[in-house]
C-alpha positions in Angstrom: 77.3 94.8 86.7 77.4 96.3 90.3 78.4 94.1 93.0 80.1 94.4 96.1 83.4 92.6 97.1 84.3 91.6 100.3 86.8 90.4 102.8 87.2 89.5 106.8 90.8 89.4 109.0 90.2 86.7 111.6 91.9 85.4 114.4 92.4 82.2 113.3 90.2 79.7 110.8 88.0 77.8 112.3 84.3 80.1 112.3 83.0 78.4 115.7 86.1 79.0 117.6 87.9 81.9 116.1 86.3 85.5 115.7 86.4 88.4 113.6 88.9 91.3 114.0 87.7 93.6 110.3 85.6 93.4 107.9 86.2 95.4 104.3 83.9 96.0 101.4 84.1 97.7 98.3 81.2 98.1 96.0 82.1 98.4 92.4 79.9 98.9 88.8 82.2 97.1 86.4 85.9 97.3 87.0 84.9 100.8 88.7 85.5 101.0 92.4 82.9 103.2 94.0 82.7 103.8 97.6 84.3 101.3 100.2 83.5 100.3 103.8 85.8 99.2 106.9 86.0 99.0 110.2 87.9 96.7 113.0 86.0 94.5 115.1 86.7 94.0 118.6 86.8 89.7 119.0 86.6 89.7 122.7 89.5 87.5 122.5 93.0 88.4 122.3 94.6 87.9 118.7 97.4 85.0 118.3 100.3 86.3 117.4 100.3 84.3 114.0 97.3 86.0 113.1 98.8 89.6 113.8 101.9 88.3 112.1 99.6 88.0 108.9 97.5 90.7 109.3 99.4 93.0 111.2 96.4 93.5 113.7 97.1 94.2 117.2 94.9 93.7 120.2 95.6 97.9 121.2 94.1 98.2 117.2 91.1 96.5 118.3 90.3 97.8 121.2 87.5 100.0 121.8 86.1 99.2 118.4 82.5 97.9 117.8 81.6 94.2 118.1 80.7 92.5 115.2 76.8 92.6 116.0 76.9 95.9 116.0 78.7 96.3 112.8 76.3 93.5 110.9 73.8 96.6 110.4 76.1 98.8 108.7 77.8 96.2 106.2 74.1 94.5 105.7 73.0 98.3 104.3 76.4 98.9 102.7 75.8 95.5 100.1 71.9 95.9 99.8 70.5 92.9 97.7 73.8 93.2 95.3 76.1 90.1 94.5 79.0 89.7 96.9 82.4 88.6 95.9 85.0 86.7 97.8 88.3 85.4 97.1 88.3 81.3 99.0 84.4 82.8 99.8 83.5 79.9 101.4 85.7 81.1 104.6 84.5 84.3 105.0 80.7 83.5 104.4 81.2 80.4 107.0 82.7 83.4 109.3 79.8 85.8 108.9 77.1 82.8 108.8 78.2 82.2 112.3 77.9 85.7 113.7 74.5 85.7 111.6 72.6 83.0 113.2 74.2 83.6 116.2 72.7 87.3 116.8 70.1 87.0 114.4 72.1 89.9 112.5 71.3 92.1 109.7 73.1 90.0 106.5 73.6 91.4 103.1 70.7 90.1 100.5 72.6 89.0 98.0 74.4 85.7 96.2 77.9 85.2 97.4 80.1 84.1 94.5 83.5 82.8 94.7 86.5 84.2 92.4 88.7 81.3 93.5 87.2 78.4 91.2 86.0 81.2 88.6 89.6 81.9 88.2 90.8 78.7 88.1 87.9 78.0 85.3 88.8 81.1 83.5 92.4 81.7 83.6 93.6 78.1 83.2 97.0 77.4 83.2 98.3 79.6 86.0 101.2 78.8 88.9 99.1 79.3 91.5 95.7 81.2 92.2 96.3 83.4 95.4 94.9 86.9 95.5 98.2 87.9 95.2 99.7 85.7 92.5 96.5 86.9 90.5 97.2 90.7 91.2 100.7 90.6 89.8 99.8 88.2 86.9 96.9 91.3 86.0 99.3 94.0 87.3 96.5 95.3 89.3 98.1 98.3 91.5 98.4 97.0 94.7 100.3 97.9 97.6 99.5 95.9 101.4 97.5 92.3 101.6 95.9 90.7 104.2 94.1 94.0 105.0 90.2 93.5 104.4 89.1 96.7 102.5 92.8 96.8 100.4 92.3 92.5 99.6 88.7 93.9 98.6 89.6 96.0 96.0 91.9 93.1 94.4 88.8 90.8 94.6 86.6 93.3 92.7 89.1 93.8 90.3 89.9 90.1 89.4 86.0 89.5 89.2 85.4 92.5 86.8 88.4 90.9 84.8 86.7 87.5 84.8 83.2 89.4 83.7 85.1 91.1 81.1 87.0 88.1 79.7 83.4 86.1 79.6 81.9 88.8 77.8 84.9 88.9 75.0 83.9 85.0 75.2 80.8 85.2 74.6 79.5 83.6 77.5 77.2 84.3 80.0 77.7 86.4 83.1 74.4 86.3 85.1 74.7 85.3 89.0 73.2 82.0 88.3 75.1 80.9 85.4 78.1 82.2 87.7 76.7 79.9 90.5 76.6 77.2 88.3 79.7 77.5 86.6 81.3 77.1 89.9 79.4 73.8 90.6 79.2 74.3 94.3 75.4 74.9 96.5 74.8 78.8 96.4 75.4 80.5 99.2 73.3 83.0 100.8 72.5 84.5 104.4 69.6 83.8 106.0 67.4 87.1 107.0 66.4 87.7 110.4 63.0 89.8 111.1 64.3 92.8 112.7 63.5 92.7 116.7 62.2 95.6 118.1 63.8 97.1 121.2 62.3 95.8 124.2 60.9 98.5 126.2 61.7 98.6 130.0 58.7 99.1 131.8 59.6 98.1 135.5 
């Protein structure tokens, strides 16, 4: 299967108040990693310091980088009509949702489906079910977290494990028995008509 996993670095978590300060993608066929895509995002605000703790991005990173409706495009051509994966998806899809309806922005096709619960459902049993925890238990290489494109890979990876262990299982791995399994409403972007630049004729 060829899906694309995803992650966002924020300045805090709330998606009405907080903004985005990266966005990271990876797009994989199986547990193959393909081509990725990254770039900071410029919030407009400045970053807490408990986010930069975390993330270890700095307002002088951010600066002079594109805004996030001009990245939408980009990452909206990147994932195509493919699945998306997330690790907790629900936060970065509430994240991008925002930025989406608020521009009208380009937005990946696709379903977005969640390796948190899958996990959980799959791997039973386990301490925890972080992105790291899960990384060590697989011994995934891995090197920094909380960066979007490097938590991206580890996201693809566990969901190409969770595919794989389904398979050996038996069971089935198509997006809506996927959706289902995870019991929660499917999310999607809306798509937004592109709008045609307005000419200036005065």
């Amino acid at each position: 299967m060829k899906f694309v996993a995803f992650d966002l670095e924020t300045t805090g978590t709330k998606p009405n108040a907080d903004m985005i300060v990266e966005v990271g993608a990876v797009l994989f066929d199986g547990a193959r990693a393909v081509k990725g895509f990254g770039t900071l995002v410029d919030p407009g605000i400045p970053i807490p310091p408990d986010a930069s703790e975390v993330n270890g991005i700095s307002d002088d990173m951010v600066r002079g980088q594109p805004r996030i409706k001009d990245v939408m495009g980009d990452f909206a051509d990147f994932c195509g009509d493919l699945p998306l994966v997330a690790h907790n998806a629900p936060f970065d899809f509430k994240f991008l949702l925002e930025d989406v309806n608020l521009h009208k922005a380009a937005a990946p096709k696709g379903v977005v489906l969640d390796t948190l619960p899958l996990a959980r459902l799959v791997f039973p049993g386990l301490a925890n079910y972080r992105l790291g925890t899960l990384v060590r238990h697989f011994g995934f290489p891995s090197g920094t977290f909380h960066r979007a494109e490097e938590d991206s890979s580890y996201c693809g990876l566990l969901f190409a494990k969770i595919l794989e262990t389904l398979e050996m299982r038996g069971e089935s791995c198509l997006e809506h028995d996927l959706v289902k399994m995870i019991g929660k409403a499917e999310m999607r972007f809306p798509q937004f008509a592109a709008q045609p630049d307005q000419l200036d004729l005065f």
